[in-house]
N, C-alpha and C positions, 0 to 999 in steps of 0.2 A: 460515627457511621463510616463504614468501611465501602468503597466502591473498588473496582479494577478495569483501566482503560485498557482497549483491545485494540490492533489495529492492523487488519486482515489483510495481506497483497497477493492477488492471483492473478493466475489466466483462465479469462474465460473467452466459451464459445462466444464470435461475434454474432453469429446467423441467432443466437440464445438472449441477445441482448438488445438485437434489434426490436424484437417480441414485444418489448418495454417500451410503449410510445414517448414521443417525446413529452408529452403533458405528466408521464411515470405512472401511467396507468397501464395494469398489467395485462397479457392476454386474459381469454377464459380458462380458468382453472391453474392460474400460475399466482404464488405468494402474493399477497398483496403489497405487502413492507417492499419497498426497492433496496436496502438491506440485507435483508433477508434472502430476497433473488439473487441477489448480484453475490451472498455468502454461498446459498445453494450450487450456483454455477460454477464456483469453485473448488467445491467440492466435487462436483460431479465428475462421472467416466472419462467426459471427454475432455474436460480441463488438461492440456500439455502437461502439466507439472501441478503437487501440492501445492497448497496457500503457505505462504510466509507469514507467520502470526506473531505478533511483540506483544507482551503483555506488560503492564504496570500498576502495583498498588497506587489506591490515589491518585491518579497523574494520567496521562494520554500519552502515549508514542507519537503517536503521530503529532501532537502538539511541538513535542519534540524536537523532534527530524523534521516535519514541514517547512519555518519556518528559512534552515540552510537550504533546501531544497524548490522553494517557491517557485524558482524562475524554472525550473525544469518539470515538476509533477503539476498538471492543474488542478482544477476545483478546488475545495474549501475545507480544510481541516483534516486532511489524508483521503478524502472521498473524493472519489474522482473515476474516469472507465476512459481510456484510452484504444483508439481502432487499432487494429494489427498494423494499419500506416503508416500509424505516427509510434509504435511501440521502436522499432528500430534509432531512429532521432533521441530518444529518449533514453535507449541504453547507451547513447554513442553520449551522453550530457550528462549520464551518470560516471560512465569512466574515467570521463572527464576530472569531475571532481573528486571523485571517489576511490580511484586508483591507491592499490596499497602502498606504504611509503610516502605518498605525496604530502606536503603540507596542508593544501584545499581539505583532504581527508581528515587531516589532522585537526585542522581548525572547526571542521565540520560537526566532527565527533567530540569535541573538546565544547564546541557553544550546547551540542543535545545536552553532553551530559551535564553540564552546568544546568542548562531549564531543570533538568531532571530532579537534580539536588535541590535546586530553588523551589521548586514546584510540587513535587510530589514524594513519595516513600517507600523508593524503590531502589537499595543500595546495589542492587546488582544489575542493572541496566546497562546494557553492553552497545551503545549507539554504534560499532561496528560490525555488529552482528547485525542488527537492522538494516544496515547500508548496504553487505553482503547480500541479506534475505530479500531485500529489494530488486535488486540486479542479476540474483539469482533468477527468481521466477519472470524478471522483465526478458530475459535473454530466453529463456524456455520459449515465453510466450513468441517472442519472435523466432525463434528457430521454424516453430509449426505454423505461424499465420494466426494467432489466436491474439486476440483484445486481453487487456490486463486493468484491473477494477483493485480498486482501493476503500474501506470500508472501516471507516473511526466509531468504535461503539462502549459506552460504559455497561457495566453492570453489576 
């Protein structure tokens, strides 16, 4: 049986996210899945910038790249929604490591793709392209004031 891990990085509306109680119950008339909202608001009008999407047969991106990344992205398996407050901190800790050139980068990209190979069936997995797409849309979201949500999904 064949699956494909997904593993979505946007800017979303904050004033859009706050809607979502902390218990993750949604307003009236809004998605129920916190998933599924937190995909939707990604997509949406006002989102600063597209979603950054990795895909992989078999395997999880985020599995991935989480694990180099722990101490800088929170929550739990790529899922995670950062305030527009703390998104700033956050691109300054990704450039940090991340920096083209750098060896942190190097090393970074070298332990994903090794899970990658270990883990799943995905020969074209480009763990720099993901580190890129990350940083891409974390700077968007900070440009305009906007939260940025992260969403690990199989299917």
């Amino acid at each position: 049986m064949s699956w494909t891990g997904v593993w979505a990085v946007g800017a979303v509306p904050w004033v859009r996210v706050a809607e979502y109680a902390g218990d993750g119950s949604p307003a009236s008339g809004a998605p129920v899945d916190r998933a599924e909202a937190l995909l939707d608001l990604m997509g949406s009008d006002t989102a600063a910038t597209a979603p950054f999407v990795a895909t992989a047969r078999k395997a999880d991106p985020a599995a991935a790249m989480v694990p180099a990344l722990a101490d800088i992205l929170p929550g739990f398996g790529g899922d995670f929604v950062v305030s527009p407050a703390e998104v700033p901190g956050i691109v300054a800790a990704l450039r940090a490591v991340a920096s083209p050139g750098s060896e942190e980068r190097e090393r970074l990209c070298a332990e994903a793709g090794a899970w990658m190979r270990a883990h799943g069936d995905e020969p074209d997995f480009r763990p720099e392209e993901v580190v890129d797409g990350l940083i891409a849309v974390m700077e968007a979201a900070a440009g305009c004031g906007q939260a940025v949500a992260g969403v690990s999904l199989r299917y």
